[in-house]
MARVEX-566731 format. One record per atom (N, C-alpha, C): x, y, z. Coordinates in steps of 0.001 Angstrom, whole numbers, padded with zeros to 6 digits, always signed. Example, Ala and Ser with C-alpha at 12.3 -4.5 7.8 and 13.67 -1.06 7.14 Angstrom:
BEGIN
+013190-005690+007800 +012300-004500+007800 +013200-003300+007800 +012850-002250+007080 +013670-001060+007140 +012900+000030+007870 
This chain:
BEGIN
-038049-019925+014748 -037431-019189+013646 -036909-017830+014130 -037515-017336+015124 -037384-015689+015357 -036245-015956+016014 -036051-017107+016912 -034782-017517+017657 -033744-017651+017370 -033708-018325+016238 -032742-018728+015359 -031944-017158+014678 -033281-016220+014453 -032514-015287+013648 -031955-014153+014455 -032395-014332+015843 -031702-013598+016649 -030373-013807+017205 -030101-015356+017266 -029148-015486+017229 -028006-015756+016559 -028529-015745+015389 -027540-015718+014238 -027474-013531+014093 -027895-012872+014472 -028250-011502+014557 -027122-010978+015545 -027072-011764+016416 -026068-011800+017866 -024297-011641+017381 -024738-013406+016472 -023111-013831+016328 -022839-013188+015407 -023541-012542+014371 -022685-011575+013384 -022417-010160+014263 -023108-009900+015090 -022595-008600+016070 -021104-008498+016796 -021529-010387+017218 -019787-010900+018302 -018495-010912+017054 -018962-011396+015959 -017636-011197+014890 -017215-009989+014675 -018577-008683+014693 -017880-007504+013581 -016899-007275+015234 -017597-007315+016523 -016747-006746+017418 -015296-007045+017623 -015371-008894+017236 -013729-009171+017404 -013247-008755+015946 -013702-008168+015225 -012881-007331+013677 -012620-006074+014292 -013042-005401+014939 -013031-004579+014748 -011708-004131+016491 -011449-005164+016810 -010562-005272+017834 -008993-005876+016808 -009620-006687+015881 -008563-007266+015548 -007823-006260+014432 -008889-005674+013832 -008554-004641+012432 -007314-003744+012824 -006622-004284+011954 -004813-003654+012294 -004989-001637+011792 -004288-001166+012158 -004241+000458+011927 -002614+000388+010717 -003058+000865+009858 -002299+001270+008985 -000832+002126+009737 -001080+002444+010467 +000757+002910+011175 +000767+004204+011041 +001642+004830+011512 +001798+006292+011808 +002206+007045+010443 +001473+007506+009610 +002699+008493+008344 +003853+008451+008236 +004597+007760+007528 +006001+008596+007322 +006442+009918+007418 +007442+010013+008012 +007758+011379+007943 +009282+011535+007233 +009046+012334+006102 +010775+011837+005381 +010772+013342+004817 +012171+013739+005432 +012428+014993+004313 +012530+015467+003182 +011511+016313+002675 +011601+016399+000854 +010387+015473+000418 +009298+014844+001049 +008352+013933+000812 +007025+014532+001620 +006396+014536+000907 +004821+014702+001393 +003871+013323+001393 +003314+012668+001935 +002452+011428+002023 +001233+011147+002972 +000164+011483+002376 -001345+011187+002930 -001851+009716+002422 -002929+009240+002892 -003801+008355+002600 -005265+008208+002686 -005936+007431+001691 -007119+007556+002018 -008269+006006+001884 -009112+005459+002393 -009859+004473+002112 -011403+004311+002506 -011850+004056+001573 -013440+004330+001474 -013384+002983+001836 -013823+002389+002232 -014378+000676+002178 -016247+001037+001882 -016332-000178+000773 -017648-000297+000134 -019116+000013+000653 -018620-001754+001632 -019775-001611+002615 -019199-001111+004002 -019864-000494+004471 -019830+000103+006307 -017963+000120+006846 -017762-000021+007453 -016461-000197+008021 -014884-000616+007539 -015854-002236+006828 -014916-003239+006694 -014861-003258+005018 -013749-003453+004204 -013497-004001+003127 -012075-004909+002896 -011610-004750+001727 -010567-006029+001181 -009518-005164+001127 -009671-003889+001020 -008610-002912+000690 -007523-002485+001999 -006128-002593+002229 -005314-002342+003565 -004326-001422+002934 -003725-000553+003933 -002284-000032+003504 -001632-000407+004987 -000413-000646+004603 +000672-000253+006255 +001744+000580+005899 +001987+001774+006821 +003157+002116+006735 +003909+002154+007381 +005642+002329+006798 +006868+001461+007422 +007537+003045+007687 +007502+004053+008650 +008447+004584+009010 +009080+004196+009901 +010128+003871+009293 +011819+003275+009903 +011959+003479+011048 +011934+005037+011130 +012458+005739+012084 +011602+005826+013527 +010606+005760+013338 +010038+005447+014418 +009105+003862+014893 +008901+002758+013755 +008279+001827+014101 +009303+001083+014629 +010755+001073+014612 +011805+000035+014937 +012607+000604+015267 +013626+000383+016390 +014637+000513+016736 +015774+000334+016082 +016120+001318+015091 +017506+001515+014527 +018565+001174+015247 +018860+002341+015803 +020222+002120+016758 +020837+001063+017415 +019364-000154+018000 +019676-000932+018033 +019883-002089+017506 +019116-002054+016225 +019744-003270+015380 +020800-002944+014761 +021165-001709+014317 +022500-001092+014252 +023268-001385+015064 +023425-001255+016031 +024114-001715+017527 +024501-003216+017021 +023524-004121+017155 +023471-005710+016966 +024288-006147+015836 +023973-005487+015187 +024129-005927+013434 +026084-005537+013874 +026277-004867+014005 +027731-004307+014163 +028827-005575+015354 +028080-005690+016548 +028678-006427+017504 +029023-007816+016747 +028287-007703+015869 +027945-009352+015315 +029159-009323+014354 +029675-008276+013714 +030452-008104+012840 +029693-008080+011398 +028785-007462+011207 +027748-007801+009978 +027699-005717+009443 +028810-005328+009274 +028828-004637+008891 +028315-004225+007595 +027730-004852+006681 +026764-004554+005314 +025693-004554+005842 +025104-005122+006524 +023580-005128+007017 +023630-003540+007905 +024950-003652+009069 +024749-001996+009550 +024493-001149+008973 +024882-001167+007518 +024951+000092+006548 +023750+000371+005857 +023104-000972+005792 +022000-000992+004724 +020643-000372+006187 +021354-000800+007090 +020010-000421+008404 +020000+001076+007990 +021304+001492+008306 +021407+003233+008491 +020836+004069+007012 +020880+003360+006182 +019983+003531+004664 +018570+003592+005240 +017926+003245+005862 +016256+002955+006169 +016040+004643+006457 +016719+005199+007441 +016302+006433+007693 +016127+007361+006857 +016457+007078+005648 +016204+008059+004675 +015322+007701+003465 +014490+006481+004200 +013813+006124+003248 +012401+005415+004236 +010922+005573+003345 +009975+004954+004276 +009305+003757+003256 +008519+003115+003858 +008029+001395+002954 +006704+001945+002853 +005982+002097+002203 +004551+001853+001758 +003944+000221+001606 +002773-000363+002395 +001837-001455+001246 +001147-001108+001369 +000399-001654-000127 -001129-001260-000185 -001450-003110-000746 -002842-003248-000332 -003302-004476+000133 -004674-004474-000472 -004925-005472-001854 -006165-005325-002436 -006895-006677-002647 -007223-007187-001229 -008308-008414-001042 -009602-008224-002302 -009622-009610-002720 -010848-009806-003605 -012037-009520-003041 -012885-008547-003288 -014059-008840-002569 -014294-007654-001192 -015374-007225-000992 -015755-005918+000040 -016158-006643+001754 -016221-007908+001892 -016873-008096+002865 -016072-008284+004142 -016643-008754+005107 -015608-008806+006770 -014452-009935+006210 -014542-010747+006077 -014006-011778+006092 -012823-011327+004921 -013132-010680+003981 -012052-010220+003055 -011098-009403+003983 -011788-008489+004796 -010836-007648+005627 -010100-008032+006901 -010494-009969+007034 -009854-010609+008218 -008831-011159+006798 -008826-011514+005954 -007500-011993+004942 -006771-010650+004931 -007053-009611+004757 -005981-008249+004651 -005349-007912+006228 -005895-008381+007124 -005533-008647+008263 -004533-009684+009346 -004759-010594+008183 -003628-011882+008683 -002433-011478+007277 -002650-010602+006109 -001898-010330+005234 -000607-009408+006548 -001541-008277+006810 -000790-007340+007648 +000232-007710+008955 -000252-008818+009669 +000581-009190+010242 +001679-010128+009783 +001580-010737+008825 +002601-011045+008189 +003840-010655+007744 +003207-009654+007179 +004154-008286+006753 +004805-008042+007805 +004369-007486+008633 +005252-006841+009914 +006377-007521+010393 +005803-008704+010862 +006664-010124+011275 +007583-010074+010231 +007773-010354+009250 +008325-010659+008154 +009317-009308+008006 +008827-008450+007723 +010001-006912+007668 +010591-006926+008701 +010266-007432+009994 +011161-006938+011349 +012216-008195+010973 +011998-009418+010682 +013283-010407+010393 +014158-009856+008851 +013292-009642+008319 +014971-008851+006880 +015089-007939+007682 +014671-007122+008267 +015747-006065+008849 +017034-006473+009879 +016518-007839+010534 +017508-007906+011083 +018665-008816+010992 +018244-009770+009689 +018965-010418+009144 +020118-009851+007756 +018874-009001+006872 +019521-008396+005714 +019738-006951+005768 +019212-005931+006935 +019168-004846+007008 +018032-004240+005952 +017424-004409+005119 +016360-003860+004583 +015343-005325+004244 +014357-004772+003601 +013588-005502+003267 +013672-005900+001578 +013884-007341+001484 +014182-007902+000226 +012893-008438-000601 +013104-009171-001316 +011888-009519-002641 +011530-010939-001977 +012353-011369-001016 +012495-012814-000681 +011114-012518+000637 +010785-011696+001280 +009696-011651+002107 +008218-011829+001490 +008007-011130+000166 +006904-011412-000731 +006926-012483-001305 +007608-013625-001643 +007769-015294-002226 +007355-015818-000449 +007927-015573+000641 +007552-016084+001960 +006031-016333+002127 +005581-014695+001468 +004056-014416+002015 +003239-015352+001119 +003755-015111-000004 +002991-016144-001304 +002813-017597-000695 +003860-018027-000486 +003711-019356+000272 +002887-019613+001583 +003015-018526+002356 +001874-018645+003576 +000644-019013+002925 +000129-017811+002121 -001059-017363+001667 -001661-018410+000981 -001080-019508-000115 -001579-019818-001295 -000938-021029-001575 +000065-021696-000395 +000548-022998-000910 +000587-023696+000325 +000067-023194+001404 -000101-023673+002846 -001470-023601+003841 -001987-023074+002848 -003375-022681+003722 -004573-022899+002685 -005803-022590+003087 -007104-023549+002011 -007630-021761+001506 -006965-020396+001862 -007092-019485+001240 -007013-019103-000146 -008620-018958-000956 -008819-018826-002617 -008929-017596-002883 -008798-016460-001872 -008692-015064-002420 -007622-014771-003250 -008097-013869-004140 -006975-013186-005094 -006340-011879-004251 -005614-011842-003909 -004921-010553-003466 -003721-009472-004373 -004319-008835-004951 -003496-008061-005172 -002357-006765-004237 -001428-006776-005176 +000052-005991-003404 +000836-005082-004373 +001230-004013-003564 +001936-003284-003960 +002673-002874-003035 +003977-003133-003105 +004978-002380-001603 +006095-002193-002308 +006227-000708-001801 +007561+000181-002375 +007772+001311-001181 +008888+001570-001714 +010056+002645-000251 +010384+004036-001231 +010162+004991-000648 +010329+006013-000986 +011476+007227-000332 +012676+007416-001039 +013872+007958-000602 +013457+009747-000370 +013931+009814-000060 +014068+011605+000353 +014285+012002-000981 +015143+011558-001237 +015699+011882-002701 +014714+012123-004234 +013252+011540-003702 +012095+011175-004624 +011998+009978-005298 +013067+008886-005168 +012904+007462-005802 +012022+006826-005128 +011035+006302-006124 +010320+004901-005421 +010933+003605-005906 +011147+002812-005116 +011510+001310-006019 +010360+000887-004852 +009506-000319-005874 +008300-000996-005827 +008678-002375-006371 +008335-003482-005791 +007725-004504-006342 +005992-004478-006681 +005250-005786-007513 +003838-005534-007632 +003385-006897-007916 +002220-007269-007203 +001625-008924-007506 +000211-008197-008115 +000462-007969-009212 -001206-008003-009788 -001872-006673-009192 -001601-005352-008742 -001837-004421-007995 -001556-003152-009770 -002437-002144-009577 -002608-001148-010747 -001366-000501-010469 -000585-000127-011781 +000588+000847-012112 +000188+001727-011632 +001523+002211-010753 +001469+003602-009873 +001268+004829-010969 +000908+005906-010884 +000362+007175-011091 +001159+007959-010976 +001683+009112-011972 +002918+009865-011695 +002268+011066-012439 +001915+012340-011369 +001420+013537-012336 +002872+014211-011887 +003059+014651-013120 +004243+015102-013740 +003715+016912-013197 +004511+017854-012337 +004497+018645-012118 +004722+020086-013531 +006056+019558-014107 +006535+020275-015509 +005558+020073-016643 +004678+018882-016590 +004447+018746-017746 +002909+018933-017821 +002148+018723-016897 +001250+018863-016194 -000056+018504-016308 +000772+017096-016304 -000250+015866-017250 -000148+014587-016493 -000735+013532-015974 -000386+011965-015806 +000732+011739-016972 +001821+011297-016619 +002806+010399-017267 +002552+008980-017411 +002817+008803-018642 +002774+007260-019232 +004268+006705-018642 +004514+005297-017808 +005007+004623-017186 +005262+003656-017979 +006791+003007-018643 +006836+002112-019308 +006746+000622-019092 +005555+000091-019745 +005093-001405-018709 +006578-002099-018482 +007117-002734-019672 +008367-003044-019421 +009281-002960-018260 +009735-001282-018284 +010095-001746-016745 +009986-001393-015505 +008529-001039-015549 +007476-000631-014465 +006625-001645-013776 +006478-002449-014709 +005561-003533-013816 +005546-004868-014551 +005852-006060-013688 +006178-007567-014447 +005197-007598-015169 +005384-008235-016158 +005073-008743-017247 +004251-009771-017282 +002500-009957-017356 +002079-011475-017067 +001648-011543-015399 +001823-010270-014482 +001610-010729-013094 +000135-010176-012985 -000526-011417-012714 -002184-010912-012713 -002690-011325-011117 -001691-011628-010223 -001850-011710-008610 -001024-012572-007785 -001495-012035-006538 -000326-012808-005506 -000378-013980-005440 -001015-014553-005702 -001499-016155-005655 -000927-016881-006838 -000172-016006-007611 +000260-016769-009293 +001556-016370-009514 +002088-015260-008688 +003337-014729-008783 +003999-015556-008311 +005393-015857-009465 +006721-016380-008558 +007964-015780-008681 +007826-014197-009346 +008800-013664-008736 +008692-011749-008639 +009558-010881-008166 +008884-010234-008072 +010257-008768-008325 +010668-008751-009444 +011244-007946-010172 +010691-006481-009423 +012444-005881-008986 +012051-004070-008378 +011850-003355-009476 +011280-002506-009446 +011243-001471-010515 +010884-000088-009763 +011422+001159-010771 +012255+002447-010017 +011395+003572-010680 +010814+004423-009922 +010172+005941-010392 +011132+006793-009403 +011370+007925-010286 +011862+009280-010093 +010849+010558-009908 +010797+010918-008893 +010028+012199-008834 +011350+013356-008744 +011585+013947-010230 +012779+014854-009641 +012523+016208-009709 +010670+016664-009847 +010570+018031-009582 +009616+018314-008596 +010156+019518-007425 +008900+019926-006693 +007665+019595-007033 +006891+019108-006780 +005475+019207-006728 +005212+018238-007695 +005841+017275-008042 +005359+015801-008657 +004466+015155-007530 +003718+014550-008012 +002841+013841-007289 +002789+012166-007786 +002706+011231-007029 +002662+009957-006889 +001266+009131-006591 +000743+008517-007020 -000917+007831-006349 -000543+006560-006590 -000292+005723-005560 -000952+004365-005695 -001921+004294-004889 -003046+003376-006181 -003887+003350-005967 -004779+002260-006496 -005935+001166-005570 -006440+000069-006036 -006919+000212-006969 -007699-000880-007645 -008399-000572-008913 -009895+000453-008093 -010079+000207-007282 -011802+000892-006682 -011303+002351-007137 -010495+002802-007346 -009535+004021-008270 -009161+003811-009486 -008757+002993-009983 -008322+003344-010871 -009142+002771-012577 -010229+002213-011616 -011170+001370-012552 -012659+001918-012149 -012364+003068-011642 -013571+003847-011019 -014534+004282-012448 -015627+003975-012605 -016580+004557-013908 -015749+004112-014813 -015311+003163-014959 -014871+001760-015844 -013518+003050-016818 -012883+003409-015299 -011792+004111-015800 -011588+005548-016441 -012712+005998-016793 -013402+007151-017528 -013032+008149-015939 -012625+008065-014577 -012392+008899-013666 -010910+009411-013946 -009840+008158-013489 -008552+008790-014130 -007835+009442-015487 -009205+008965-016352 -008593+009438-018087 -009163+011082-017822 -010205+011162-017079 -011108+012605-017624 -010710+013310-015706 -011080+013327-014614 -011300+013767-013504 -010071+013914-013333 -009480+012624-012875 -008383+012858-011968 -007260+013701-012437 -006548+013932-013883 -005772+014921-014258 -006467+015869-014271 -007684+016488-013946 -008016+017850-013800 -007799+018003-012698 -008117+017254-011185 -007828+017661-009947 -006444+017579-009630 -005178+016803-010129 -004479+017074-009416 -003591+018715-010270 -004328+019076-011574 -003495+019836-012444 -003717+021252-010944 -004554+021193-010597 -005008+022051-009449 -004472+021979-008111 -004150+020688-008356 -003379+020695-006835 -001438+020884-006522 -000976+022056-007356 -000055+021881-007168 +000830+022650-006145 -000183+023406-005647 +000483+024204-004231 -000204+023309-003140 -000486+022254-003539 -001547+021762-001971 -000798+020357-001404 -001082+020008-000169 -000285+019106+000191 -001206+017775-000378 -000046+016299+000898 -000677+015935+000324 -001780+015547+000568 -002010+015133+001684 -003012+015505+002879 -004948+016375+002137 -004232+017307+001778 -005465+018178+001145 -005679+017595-000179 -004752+016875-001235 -005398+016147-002301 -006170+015145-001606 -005724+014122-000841 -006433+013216-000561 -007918+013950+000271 -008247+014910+000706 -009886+015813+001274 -010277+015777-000483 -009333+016335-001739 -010632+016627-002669 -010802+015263-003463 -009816+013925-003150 -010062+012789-003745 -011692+012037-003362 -011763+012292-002231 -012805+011912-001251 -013669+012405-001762 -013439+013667-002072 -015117+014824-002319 -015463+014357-003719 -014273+013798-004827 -014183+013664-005764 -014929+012503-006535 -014047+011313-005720 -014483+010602-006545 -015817+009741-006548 -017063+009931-005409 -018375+009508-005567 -018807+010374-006019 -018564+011659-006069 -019300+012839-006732 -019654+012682-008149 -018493+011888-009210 -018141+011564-010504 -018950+010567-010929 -019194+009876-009635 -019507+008463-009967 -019866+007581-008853 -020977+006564-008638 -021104+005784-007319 -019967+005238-007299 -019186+004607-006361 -018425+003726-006244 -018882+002449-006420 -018631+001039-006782 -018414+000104-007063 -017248-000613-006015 -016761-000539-005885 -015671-001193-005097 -014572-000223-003970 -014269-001079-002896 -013719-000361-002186 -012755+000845-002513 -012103+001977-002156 -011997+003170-002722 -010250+003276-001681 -009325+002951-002030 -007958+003431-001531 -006910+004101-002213 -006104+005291-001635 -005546+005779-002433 -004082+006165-001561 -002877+006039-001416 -001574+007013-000812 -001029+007914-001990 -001113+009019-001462 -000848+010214-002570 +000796+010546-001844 +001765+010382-002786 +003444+011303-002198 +003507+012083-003002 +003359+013190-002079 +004217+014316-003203 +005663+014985-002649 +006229+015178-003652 +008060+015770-003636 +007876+017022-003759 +008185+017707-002181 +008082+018530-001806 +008988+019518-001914 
């Protein structure tokens, strides 16, 4: 028996090690003019949870110039144009596996490489990334494989300009503290987030929808439910518009230090804890 449990003691040691070789890195910050963007993720238990973000700066994860280059020789002059559009804009996902354990965070892991794979071909086929890569992933995920996780997704691009356009499979309505008004803004479900989409596994289509940040110091949170369902929601109705009413000279970087300090302080956590804060700088 002692044998047995040592070596079952072993092979859960040899897995967390190949997770923890395999566990993808969320990507370098965007860096976009007129945009501020931090991140943050608690995972539940120890290391590993269900919760992922990746980010897509253009400008440095891919070679512009040269699919620009390509796209042009080819004579595909709409795709050149739509490439040279990327630089002024960066991709956010955020990635909300059912469930806190390793194995949830090896599904947010084969999610992530998907993604990647998948954005580097619309870029070089369509010049940006279309709605048609998330119906791709759906089908990997949930009509080709014996995978019963619920995954909830959220991936949207954020312009210099302060527009987000987002698609959403079952992932919580983005967060908009209104700088002027100096309050969380109510987001109209209609045409903020599909109608009926309760996850990636049920979605079959995946309607863009558009936020405006058009004053200094608006702030943006997407964020999983381990946020937004934190103390059965009683955090974002009561806490969270007091901290960010405070944070309006601070980056974004430093909201996400008092989100951290914040939100077990309020309350134990319950579920993994992720948040990307943009603010329009």
């Amino acid at each position: 028996m002692a044998d047995t449990l040592r070596f079952l003691q072993d092979e859960l040691e040899n897995f967390k090690q190949i997770a923890r070789v395999l566990k993808p890195s969320a990507g370098e910050i965007p860096r976009l003019a007129g945009v501020d963007i931090a991140g943050l993720s608690l995972p539940l238990s120890g290391e590993f949870g269900g919760d992922h973000v990746v980010y897509l700066d253009f400008n440095r994860r891919y070679d512009l110039d040269a699919l620009i280059r390509r796209a042009r020789d080819a004579g595909k002059t709409e795709v050149a144009a739509k490439l040279e559009d990327n630089r002024r804009r960066a991709g956010i996902l955020v990635v909300d596996v059912a469930g806190h354990r390793l194995t949830d965070a090896m599904v947010a892991a084969m999610l992530h490489q998907a993604f990647l794979l998948g954005s580097y071909y619309e870029l070089e086929q369509y010049g940006e990334i279309t709605t048609r890569l998330f119906r791709h992933i759906k089908t990997r995920f949930f009509e080709s494989t014996n995978i019963q996780k619920l995954v909830a997704m959220l991936y949207g691009e954020i312009s210099d300009r302060g527009r987000f356009r987002y698609i959403s499979a079952g992932h919580p309505t983005p967060l908009v503290f209104s700088r002027e008004f100096g309050k969380l803004v109510s987001l109209e479900p209609e045409r903020r987030r599909t109608k009926g989409l309760v996850g990636l596994s049920r979605a079959t289509d995946f309607p863009v929808n558009e936020i405006d940040l058009l004053s200094s110091g608006d702030i943006l949170i997407l964020a999983t439910d381990g946020v937004t369902e934190h103390a059965d929601g009683t955090y974002i109705a009561d806490e969270l518009p007091r901290l960010l009413a405070g944070a309006a000279d601070l980056s974004a970087s430093e909201i996400c230090d008092r989100l951290v300090a914040s939100i077990p302080a309020f309350a134990p956590p319950t579920d993994d804890v992720t948040a990307v804060v943009v603010k329009r700088s």
